[in-house]
C-alpha positions in Angstrom: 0.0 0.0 0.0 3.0 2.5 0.8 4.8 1.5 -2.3 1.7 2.2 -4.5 0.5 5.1 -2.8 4.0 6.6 -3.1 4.2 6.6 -6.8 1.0 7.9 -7.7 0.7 10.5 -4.8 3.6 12.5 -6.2 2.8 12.5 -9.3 -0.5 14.8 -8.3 2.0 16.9 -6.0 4.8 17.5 -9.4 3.8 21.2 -10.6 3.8 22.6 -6.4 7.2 20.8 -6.2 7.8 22.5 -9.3 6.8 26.0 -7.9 7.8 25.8 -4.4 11.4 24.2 -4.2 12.2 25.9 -7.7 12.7 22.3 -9.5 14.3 22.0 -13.1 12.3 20.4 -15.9 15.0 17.5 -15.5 14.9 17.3 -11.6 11.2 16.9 -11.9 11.7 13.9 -14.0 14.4 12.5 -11.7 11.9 12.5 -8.8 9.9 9.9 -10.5 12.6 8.2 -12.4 15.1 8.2 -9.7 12.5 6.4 -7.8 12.1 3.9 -10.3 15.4 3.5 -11.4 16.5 2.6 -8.1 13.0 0.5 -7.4 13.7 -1.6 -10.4 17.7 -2.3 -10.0 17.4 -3.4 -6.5 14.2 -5.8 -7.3 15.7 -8.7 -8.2 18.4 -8.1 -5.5 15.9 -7.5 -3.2 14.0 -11.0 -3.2 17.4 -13.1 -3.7 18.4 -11.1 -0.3 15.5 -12.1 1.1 15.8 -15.8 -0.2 19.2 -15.9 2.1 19.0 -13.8 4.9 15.4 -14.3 5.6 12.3 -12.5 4.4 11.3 -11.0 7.6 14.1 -9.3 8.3 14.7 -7.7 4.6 11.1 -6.8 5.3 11.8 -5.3 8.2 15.1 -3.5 7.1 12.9 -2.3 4.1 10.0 -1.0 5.7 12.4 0.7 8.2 14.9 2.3 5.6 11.3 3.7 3.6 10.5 5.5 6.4 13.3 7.4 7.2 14.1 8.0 3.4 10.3 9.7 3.1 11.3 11.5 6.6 14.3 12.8 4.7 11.8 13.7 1.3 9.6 15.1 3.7 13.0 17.5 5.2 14.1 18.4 1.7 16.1 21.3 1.7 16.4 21.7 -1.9 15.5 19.4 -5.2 18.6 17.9 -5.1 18.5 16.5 -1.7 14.7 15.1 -2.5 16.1 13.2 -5.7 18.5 11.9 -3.4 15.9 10.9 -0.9 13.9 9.5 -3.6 16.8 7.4 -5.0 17.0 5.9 -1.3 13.4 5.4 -1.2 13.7 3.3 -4.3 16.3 1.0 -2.9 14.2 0.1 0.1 11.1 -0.5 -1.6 13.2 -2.9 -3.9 14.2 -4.5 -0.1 10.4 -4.4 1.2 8.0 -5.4 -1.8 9.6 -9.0 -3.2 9.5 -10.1 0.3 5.3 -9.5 0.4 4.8 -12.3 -1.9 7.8 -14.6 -0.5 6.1 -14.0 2.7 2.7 -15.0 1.4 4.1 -18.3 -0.2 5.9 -19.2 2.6 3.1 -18.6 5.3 0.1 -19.6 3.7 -0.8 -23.3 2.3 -2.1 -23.8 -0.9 -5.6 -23.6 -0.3 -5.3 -20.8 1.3 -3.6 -18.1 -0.4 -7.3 -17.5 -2.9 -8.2 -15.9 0.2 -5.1 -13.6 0.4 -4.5 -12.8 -2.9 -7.7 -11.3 -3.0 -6.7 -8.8 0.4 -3.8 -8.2 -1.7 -6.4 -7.5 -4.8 -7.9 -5.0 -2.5 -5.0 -3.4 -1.5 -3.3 -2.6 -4.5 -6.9 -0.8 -5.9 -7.1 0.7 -2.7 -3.5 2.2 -2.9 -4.5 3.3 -6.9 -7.4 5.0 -5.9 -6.3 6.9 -2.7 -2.9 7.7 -4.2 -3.6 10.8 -6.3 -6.6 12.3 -4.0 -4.4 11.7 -0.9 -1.7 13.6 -2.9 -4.5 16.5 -3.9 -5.9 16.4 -0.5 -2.5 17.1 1.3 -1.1 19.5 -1.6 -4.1 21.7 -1.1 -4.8 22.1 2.5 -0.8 22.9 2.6 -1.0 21.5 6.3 0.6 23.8 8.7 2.1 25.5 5.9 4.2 22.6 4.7 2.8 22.5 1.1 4.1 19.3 -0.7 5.8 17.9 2.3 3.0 15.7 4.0 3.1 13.7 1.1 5.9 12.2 2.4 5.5 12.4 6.2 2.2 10.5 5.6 4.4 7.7 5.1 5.9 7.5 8.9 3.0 6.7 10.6 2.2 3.9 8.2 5.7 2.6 8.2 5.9 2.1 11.9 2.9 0.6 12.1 4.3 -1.8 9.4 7.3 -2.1 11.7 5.3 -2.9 14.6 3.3 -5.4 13.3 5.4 -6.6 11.2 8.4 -7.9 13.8 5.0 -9.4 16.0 3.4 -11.2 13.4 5.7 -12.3 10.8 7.2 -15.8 10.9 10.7 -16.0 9.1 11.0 -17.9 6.4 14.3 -18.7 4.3 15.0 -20.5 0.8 15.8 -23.9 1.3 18.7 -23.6 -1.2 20.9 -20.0 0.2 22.1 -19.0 -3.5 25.1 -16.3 -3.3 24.1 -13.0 -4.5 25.6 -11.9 -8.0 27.2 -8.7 -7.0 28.8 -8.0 -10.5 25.5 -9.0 -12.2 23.9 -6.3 -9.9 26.4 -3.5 -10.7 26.3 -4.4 -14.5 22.3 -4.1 -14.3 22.3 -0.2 -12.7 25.4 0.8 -15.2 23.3 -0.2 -18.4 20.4 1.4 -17.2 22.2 5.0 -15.8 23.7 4.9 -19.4 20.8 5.1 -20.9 18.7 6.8 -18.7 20.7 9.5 -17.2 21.1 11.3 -21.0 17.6 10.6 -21.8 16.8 12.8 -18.9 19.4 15.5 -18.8 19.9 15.4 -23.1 17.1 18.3 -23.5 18.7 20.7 -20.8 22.0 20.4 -21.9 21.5 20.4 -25.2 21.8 16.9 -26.6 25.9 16.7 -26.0 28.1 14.1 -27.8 28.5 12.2 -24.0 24.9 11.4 -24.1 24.9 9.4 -27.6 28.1 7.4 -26.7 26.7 6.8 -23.1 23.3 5.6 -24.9 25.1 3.5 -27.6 27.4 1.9 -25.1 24.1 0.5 -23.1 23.1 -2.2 -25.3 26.9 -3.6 -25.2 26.5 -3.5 -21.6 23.6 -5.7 -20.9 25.5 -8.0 -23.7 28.7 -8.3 -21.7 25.8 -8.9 -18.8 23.9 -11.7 -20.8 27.6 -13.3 -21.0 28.7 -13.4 -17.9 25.3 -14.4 -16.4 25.6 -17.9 -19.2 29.2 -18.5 -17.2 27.7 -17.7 -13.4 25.3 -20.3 -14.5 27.3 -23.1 -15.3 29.8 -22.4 -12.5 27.8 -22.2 -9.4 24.3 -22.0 -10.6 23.4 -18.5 -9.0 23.3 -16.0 -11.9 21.2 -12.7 -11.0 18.7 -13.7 -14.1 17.9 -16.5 -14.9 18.4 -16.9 -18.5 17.1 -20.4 -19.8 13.3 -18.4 -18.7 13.8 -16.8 -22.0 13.5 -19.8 -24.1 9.9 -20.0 -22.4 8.6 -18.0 -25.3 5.3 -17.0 -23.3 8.1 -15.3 -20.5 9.9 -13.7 -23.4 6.8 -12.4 -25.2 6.0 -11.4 -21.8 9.0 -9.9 -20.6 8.8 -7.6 -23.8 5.0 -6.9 -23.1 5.6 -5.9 -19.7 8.5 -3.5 -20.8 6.8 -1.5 -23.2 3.6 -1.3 -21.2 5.8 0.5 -18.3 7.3 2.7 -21.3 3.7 3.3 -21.9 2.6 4.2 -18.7 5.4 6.3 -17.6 5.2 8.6 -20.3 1.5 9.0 -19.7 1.5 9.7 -16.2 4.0 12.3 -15.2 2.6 14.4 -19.0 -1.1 14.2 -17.8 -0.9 15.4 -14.6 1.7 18.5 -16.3 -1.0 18.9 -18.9 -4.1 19.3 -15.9 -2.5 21.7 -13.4 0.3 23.5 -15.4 -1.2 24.0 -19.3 -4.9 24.3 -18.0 -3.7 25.8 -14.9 -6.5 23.4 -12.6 -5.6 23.0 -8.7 -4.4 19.9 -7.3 -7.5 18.9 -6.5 -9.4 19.1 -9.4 -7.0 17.2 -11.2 -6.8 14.4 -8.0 -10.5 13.8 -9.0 -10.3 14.2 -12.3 -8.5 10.5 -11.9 -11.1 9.0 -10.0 -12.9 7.3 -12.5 -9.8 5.7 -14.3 -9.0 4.4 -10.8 -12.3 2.6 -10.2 -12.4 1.2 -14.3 -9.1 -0.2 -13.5 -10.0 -2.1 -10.7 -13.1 -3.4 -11.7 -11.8 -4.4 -15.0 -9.2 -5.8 -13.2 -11.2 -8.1 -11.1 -13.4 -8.8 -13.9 -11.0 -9.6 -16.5 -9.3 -12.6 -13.9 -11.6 -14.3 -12.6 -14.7 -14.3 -15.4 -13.1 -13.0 -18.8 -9.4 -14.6 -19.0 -10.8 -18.1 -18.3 -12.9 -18.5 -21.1 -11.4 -15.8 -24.0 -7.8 -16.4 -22.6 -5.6 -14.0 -24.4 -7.6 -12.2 -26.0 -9.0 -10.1 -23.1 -5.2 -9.4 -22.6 -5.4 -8.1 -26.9 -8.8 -6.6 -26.4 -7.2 -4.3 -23.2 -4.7 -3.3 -26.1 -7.1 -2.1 -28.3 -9.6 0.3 -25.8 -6.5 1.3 -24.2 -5.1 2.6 -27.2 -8.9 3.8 -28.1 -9.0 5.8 -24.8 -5.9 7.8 -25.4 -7.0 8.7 -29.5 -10.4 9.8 -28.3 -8.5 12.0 -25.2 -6.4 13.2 -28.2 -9.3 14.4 -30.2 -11.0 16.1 -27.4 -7.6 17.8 -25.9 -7.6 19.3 -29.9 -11.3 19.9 -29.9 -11.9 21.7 -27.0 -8.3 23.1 -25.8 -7.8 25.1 -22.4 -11.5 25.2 -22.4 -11.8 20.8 -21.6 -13.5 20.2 -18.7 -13.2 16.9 -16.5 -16.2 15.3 -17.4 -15.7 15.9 -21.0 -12.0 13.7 -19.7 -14.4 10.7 -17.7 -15.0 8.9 -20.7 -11.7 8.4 -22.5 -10.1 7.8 -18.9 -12.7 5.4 -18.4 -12.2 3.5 -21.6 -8.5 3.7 -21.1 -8.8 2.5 -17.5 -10.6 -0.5 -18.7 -8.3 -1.5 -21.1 -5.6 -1.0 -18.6 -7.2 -3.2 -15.9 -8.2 -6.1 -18.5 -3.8 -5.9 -19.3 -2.6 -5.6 -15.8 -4.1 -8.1 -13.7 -3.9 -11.4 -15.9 -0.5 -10.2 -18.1 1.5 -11.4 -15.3 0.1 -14.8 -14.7 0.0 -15.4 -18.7 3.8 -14.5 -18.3 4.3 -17.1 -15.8 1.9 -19.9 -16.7 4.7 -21.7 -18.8 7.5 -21.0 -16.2 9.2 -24.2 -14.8 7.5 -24.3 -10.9 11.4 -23.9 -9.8 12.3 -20.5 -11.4 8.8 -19.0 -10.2 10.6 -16.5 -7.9 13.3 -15.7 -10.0 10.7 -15.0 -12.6 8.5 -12.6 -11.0 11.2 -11.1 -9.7 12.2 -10.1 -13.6 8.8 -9.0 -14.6 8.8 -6.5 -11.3 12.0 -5.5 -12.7 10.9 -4.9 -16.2 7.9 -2.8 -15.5 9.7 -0.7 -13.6 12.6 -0.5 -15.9 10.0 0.6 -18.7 8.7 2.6 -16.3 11.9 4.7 -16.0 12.4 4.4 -19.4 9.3 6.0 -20.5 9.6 8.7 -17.6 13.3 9.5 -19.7 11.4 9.9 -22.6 9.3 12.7 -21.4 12.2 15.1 -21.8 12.4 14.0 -25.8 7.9 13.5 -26.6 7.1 16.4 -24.3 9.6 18.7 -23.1 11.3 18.4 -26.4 8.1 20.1 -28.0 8.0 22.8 -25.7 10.1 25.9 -26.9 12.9 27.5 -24.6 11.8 31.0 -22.8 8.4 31.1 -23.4 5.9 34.3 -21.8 3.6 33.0 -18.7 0.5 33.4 -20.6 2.7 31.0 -23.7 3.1 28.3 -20.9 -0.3 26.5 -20.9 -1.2 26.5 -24.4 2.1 24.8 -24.8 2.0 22.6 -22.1 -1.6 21.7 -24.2 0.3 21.3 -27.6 3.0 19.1 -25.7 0.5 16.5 -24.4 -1.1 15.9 -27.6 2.1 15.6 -29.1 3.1 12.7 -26.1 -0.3 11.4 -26.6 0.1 9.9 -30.2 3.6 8.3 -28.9 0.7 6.7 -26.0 -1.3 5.5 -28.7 1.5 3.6 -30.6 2.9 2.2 -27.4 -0.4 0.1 -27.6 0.3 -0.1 -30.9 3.1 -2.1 -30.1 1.7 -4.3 -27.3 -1.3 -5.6 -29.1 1.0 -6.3 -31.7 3.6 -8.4 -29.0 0.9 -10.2 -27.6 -0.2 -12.9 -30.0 3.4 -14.4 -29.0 1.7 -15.3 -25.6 -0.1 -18.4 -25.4 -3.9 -18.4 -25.9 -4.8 -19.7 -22.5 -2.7 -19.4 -19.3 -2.0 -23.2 -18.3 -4.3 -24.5 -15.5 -2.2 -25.2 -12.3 
């Protein structure tokens, strides 16, 4: 719940952060991606830490080092130190979140665990929903005249709580194999991705400089040198970071490539939408917190829909079909944003946010056990480890990309009253990169297999 309400809460809370500690176009992309970055690098580290050392206490050490990295958000003194603090945050939510589901397998017999996944259904659409009007809420009281901060510091009483609890209740649980942890596979994962994130984000400010084409090039070699010397850790100790024989699963690969661009996807929509509401038509925090209300809710019915009635009996399709309205949802958002421009109002929004949040929940709650259905029963950790690691990757990706689909259309030293009609111009512009995203996934999917194998 803290996770989730952590990444949607600020992005609500972007444009005060924007205003009140004087943030760069680039530092307001490296509070969300720095998150991410750091979320996704850490993942698989995370739950193969948890698999030795025990999952209660990387739970533990998680839930503690969270808190005191939102304390430190919270006590920013300037935009650097909060993308510092968010980079921090990021690593111990990587500790805290593999452990959730370790935990759950490990406690829980078979028969059971319906029963929990199904809290843990709950929680997630409870964290979605409460997420950005928590983050409008807090933003516009400004709470003893703190502004943006409580969006942090409504993190510590949660997180003790979660400490509390967590060391009374929990029952430690360890792998029954201890693998070693790959400590060069680790370091070669965060180099690829800071050399091709970190000029994604800056290029626009600085100008596009030779650095940043080299450092981008020189990623792909990176994770190459990485695929090699994972093949080797395999056959000498049988510990590699990722677990490479899953890719000849060719649902897990189709998957793995799914799950990617859909975080791509997502990241680029989120951070220009809530931009496009409160900066280029100039609408409070709040407005635009309940503006996303009824995405929210269409996700999580959808989502609860689409697993337990529609999957069964369409099988992938329903996965295609999500695609499709998803992709339908953002054109028909693009021809109202051109239609009605700075006049739009949020009900003229509810329908293409609904459609889109359909399509998303139909995608988001099966993709990951289509991913999986084909996975030896052995590798399952390893496994959802990577598509965890994915998302997020594709998350951070597509957050990098918002300098080059949206800032990038946005001239330099523009008048105030320039601002919002090109802040309007910009989101249409990211808008049609949205709508090929899904392009793309529909396309990726008919590599997954029709129906998710019965277990």
């Amino acid at each position: 719940f803290m996770d989730l309400v952590d990444v949607t809460i600020v992005n609500i809370a972007i444009p005060s952060i924007q205003r009140e500690a004087g943030a760069s176009f680039s530092q307001i992309q490296w509070i969300t991606a720095g998150y991410a970055l750091a979320f996704a690098a850490g993942l698989i580290t995370g739950g193969r830490l948890g698999d030795i050392h025990g999952r209660k206490r990387l739970f533990l050490v998680g839930i503690g080092g969270f808190t005191l990295a939102s304390a430190l958000c919270g006590f920013a003194a300037n935009p650097e130190m909060l993308v510092a603090a968010r980079i921090l945050q990021g690593a111990m939510a990587a500790m805290m979140v593999p452990q959730v589901l370790s935990i759950v397998h490990a406690t829980f017999p078979a028969h059971e665990r319906g029963k929990v996944f199904g809290l843990f259904g709950a929680v997630v659409g409870l964290g979605a929903v409460s997420g950005p009007l928590l983050g409008a809420l807090l933003t516009e009281w400004n709470l003893f005249g703190l502004e943006w901060r409580p969006i942090f510091l409504i993190n510590l009483p949660v997180g003790i709580m979660g400490l509390v609890l967590g060391s009374r209740f929990i029952t430690e649980s360890k792998a029954p194999r201890a693998l070693k942890l790959d400590l060069v596979g680790v370091a070669m994962v965060v180099l690829g991705l800071l050399m091709l994130l970190y000029p994604l984000t800056r290029g626009e400010e600085l100008d596009w400089p030779l650095w940043g084409y080299v450092s981008m090039a020189g990623a792909p070699l990176v994770f190459a040198a990485l695929v090699a010397y994972e093949r080797r850790k395999a056959a000498r100790d049988g510990s590699p970071l990722v677990e490479l024989s899953l890719f000849r699963v060719k649902s897990f690969a189709a998957g793995i490539a799914v799950q990617t661009v859909f975080g791509v996807g997502l990241g680029i929509f989120f951070l220009v939408w809530t931009l496009y509401m409160q900066t280029g038509l100039g609408w409070s925090p709040l407005r635009a917190g309940l503006t996303g209300v009824p995405f929210s809710i269409a996700v999580s019915t959808a989502a609860g829909l689409s697993v337990q009635q529609l999957v069964p009996r369409f099988g992938r399709k329903v996965l295609q079909a999500g695609a499709l309205l998803m992709a339908l949802g953002v054109l028909l958002y693009l021809w109202e944003a051109e239609r009605y421009g700075m006049s739009i109002s949020p009900w003229q929004m509810a329908l293409p946010l609904v459609v889109m949040g359909v399509g998303m929940g139909l995608i988001v709650a099966p993709l990951t056990d289509a991913v999986l259905s084909e996975v030896p029963k052995e590798h399952a950790g390893s496994a959802s480890g990577l598509i965890n690691t994915v998302q997020q990757m594709g998350n951070a990706l597509g957050l990098g990309l918002v300098s080059v689909v949206f800032f990038g259309v946005i001239g330099d030293n523009l008048r105030p009253e320039q601002l919002g009609p090109a802040f309007v111009d910009a989101f249409q512009h990211a808008l049609g990169w949205v709508a090929a995203v899904m392009g793309v996934i529909f396309l990726l999917m008919f590599a997954l297999p029709k129906r998710p194998a019965q277990h």
